[in-house]
N, C-alpha and C positions, 0 to 999 in steps of 0.2 A: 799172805803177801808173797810176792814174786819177786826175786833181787835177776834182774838182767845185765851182762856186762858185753858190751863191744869192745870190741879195737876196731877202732878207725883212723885209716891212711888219710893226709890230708890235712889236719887242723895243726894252723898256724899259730895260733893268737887267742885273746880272749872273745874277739869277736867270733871266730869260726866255732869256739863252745857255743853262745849264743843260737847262734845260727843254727847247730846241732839241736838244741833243746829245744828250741823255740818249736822248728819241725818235730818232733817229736811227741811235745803236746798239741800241738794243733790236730795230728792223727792219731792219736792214742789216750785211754785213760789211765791217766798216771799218777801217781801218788808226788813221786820227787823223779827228777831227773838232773845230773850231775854230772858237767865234761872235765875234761880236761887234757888241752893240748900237748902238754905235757909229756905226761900219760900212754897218749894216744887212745884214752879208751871214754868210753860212755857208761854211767851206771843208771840204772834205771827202775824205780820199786812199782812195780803197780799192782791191782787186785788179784788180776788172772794173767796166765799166761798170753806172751806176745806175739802175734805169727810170725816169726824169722823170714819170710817170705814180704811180706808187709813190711816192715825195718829192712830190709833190703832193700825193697823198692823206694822207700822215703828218704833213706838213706842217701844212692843215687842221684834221685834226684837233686837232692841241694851241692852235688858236685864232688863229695868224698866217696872213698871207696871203704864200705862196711868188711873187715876182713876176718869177723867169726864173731860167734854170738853165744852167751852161755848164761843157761836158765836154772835156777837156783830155788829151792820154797825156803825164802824166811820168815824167821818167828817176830 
């Protein structure tokens, strides 16, 4: 497993977590994914590693700005 963590600029609310996750698995295979506004960050477990290029761009997309990315192997 792969534990990935964003910060992202932008999320207000529980709906803008949504929003986040929602886009996320719609382009990605993902085990779990978990926002929080809060925070400001995204966590994300999935099998293999994520293209930081790809979550960038889908990122983008839905109107937040992705501002670092860090890839982890967990057990």
């Amino acid at each position: 497993m792969v534990k990935t963590i964003l910060k992202i600029e932008g999320m207000m609310c529980g709906m803008c977590e949504s929003h986040i996750n929602a886009a996320i698995r719609k382009h990605f295979d993902v085990k779990k994914v978990k926002s929080s506004h809060k925070k400001g960050q995204t966590v994300i477990v999935s099998y293999e590693k994520i293209d930081t290029r790809a979550l960038k761009k889908v990122i983008d997309e839905t109107g937040y700005t992705l501002k670092s990315v860090e890839q982890s192997e967990d057990e």
